[in-house]
KOLNU-847276 format. One record per residue (C-alpha): residue in three letters; x, y, z. Coordinates in steps of 0.2 Angstrom, whole numbers, plus 5000, padded with zeros to 4 digits. Layout:
% residues N
('Ala', (X, Y, Z))
...
% end
This chain:
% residues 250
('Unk', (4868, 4923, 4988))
('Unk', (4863, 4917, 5004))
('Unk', (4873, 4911, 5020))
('Unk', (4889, 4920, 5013))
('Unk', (4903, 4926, 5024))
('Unk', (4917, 4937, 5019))
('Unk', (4932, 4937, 5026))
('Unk', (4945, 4952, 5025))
('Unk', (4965, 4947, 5033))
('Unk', (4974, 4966, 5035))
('Unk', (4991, 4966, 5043))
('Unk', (4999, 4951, 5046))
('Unk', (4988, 4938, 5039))
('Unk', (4997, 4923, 5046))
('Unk', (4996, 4931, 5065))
('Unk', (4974, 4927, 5058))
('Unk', (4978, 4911, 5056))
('Unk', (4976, 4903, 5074))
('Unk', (4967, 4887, 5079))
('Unk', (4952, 4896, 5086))
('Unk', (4951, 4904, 5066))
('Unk', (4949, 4887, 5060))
('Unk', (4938, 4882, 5070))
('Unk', (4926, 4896, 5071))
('Unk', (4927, 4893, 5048))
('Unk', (4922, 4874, 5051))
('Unk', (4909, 4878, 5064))
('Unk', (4902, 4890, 5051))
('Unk', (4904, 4878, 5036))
('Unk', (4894, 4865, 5049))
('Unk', (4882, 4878, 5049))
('Unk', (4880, 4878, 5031))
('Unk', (4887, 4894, 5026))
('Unk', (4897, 4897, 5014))
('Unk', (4917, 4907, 5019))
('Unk', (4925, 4920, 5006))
('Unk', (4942, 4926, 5011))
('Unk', (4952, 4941, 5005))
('Unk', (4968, 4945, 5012))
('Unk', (4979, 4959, 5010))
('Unk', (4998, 4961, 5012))
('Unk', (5004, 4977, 5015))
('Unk', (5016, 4971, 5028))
('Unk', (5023, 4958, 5017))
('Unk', (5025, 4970, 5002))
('Unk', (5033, 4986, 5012))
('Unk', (5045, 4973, 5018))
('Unk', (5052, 4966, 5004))
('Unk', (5054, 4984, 4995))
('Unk', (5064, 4989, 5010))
('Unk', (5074, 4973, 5005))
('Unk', (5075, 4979, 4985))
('Unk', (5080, 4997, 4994))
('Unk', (5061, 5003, 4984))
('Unk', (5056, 5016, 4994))
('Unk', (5039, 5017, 5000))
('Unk', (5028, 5031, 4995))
('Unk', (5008, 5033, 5005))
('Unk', (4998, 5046, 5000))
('Unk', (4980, 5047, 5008))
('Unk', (4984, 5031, 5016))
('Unk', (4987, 5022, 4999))
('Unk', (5003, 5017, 4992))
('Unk', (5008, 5026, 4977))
('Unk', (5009, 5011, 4965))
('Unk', (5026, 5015, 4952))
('Unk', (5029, 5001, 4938))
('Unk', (5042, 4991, 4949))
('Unk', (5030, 4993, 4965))
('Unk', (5016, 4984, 4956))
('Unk', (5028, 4970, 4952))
('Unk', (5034, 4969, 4968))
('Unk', (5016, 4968, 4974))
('Unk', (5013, 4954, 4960))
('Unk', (5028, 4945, 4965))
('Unk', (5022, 4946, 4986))
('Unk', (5004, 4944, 4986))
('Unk', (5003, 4928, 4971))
('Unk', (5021, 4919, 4975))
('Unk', (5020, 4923, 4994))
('Unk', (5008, 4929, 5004))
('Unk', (4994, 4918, 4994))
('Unk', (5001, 4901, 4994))
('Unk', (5005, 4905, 5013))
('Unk', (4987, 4905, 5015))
('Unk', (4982, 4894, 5003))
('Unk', (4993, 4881, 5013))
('Unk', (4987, 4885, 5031))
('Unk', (4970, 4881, 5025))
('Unk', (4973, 4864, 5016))
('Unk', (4983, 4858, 5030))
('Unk', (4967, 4861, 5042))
('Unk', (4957, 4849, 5029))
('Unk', (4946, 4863, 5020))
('Unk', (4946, 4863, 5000))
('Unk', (4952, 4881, 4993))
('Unk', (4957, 4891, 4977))
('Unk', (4968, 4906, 4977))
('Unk', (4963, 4918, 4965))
('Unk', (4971, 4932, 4959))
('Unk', (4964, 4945, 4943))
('Unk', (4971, 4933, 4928))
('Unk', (4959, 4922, 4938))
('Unk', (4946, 4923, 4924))
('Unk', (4947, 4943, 4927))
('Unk', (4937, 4939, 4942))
('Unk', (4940, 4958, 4948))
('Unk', (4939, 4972, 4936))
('Unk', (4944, 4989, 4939))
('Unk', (4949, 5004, 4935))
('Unk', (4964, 5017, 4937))
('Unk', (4961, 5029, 4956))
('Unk', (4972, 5044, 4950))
('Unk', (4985, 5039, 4937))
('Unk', (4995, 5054, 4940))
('Unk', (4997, 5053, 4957))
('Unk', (4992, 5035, 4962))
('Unk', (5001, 5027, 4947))
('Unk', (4994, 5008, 4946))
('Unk', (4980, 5010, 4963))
('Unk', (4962, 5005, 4957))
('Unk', (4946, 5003, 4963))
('Unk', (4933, 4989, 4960))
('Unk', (4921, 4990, 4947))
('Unk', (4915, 4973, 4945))
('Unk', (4917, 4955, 4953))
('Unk', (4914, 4938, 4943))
('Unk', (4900, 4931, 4957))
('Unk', (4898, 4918, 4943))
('Unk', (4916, 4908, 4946))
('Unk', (4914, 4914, 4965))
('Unk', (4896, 4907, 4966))
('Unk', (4902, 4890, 4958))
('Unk', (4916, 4888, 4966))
('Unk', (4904, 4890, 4986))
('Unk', (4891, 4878, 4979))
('Unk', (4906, 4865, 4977))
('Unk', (4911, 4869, 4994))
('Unk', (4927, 4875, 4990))
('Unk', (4933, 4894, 4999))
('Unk', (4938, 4906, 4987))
('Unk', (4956, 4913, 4993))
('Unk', (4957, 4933, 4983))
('Unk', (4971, 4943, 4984))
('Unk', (4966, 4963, 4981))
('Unk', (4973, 4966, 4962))
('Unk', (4963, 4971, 4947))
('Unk', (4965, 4969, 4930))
('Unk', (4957, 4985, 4918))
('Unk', (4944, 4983, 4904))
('Unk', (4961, 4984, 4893))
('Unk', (4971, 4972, 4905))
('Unk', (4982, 4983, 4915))
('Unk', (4987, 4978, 4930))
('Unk', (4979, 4987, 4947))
('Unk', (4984, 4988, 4965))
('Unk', (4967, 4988, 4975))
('Unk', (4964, 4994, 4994))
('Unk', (4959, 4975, 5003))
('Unk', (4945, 4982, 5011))
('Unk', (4938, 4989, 4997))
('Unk', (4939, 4975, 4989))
('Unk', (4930, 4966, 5001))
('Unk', (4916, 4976, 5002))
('Unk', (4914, 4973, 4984))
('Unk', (4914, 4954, 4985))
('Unk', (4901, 4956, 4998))
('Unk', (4891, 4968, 4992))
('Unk', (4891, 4958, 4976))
('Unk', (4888, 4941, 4985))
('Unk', (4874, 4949, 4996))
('Unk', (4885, 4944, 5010))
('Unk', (4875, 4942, 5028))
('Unk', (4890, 4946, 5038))
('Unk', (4907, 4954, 5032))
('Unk', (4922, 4954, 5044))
('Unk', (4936, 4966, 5042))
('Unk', (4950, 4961, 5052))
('Unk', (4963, 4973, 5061))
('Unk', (4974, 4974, 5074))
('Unk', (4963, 4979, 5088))
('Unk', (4947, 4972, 5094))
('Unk', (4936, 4987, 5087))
('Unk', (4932, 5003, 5086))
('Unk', (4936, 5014, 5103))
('Unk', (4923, 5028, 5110))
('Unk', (4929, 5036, 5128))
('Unk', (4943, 5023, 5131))
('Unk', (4928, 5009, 5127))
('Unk', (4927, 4997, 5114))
('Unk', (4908, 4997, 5106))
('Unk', (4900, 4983, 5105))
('Unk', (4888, 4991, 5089))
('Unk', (4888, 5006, 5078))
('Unk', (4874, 5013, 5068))
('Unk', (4879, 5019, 5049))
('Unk', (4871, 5036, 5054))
('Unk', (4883, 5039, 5067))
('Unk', (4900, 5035, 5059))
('Unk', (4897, 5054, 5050))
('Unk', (4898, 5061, 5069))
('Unk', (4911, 5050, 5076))
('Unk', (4923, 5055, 5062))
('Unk', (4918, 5075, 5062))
('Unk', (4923, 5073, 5082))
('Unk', (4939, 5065, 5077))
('Unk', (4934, 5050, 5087))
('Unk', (4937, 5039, 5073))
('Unk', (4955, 5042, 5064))
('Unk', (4970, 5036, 5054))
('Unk', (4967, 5018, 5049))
('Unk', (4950, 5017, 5056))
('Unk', (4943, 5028, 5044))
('Unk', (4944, 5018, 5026))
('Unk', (4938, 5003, 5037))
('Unk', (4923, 5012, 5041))
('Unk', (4919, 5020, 5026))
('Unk', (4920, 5003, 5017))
('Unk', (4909, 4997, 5031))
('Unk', (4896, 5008, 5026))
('Unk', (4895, 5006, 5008))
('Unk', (4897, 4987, 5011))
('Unk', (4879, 4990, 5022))
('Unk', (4869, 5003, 5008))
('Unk', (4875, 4988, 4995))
('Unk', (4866, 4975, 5006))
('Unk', (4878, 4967, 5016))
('Unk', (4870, 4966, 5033))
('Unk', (4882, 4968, 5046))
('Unk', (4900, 4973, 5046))
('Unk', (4913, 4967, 5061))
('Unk', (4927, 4975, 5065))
('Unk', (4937, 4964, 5074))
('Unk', (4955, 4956, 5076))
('Unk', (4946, 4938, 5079))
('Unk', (4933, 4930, 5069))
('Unk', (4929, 4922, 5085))
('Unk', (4925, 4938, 5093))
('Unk', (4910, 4951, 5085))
('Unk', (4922, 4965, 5089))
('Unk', (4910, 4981, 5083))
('Unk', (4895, 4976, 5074))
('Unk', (4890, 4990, 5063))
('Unk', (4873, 4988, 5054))
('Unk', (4861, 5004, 5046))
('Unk', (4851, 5014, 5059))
('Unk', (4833, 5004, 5054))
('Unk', (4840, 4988, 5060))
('Unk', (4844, 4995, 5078))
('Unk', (4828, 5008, 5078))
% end
């Protein structure tokens, strides 16, 4: 699908949603493209399991998801941090949907590492059909990062890599994954463009670590799926680090 951009909010989402943000989605929809949004809510989540006393359990930077934490995930992303967004959006005028996986299973998945991971999954499929019907009637599709398996279990899903998926799927022309800084840093300098080839380097030199490094690694699979260029950025109004495969820069 032509024209698409794909949206990912990390952190805080509501800190994304500034003025500037609005206006740089209307200029777009102006333009004729056509905006996706998913948005995360780990902040959101690790809060109110400090509130349930649940603790919170990381490994390889994913949150080991027991049967009370996926609830509690359920419970923030689909009654809180969803209509939150939802809500911003309509009171700047644009027409929106959230959507979560019972949505029509519009993301299906299956199980990372039961054993170890409990309820994480990866994406195996996106329903483009509902997402593509829903752009050509101008509305923004509003997704938050759960899955449902083949067999209807419920899955926790990285947000990056779920919008990778949705871009790749969509053949996205531009992807942005927002973070909290305004890209990514080489020698105390913030790059303005990265080749695919040279992410390899930049994390065997250790350059590129901690939460960078999913970012990144989604970045290039978004790219070999046929999403053009992937922004990493803490504004939308801002290119932050434009990375793109090596044949587009040689």
């Amino acid at each position: 699908m032509k024209k698409v951009i794909v949206i990912k909010m990390g952190g805080v989402a509501s800190d994304n949603l500034t003025k500037s943000f609005f206006e740089q989605v209307d200029q777009w929809q102006k333009e004729g493209k056509k905006v996706v949004i998913v948005h995360g809510g780990g902040h959101y989540i690790s809060e109110m399991m400090q509130r349930l006393n649940v603790p919170v359990v990381v490994k390889d930077g994913l949150r080991v998801t027991t049967e009370e934490t996926l609830k509690i995930t359920q419970m923030v992303l689909i009654g809180q941090v969803q209509p939150m967004i939802t809500t911003h959006f309509q009171q700047e005028g644009f027409s929106v949907v959230g959507l979560n996986a019972s949505c029509g299973q519009i993301i299906t998945g299956t199980f990372l590492d039961k054993n170890t991971l409990g309820s994480v999954g990866e994406v195996k499929q996106v329903d483009t059909e509902l997402l593509e019907h829903l752009l050509e009637t101008k509305h923004i599709p509003i997704i938050a990062p759960l899955g449902l398996t083949k067999t209807g279990e419920w899955l926790n899903i990285n947000a990056d890599h779920v919008a990778c998926k949705v871009a790749e799927e969509l053949q996205a022309e531009k992807l942005y994954l927002l973070t909290d800084v305004p890209g990514v840093k080489k020698e105390n300098q913030w790059l303005k463009e990265l080749s695919t080839n040279e992410i390899p380097q930049l994390k065997t030199a250790k350059i590129i670590k901690g939460g960078m490094l999913p970012k990144l690694e989604s970045a290039v699979t978004a790219i070999k799926g046929g999403v053009k260029e992937v922004h990493i950025t803490n504004q939308i109004q801002y290119d932050g680090t434009i990375i793109k495969s090596k044949e587009v820069f040689a």
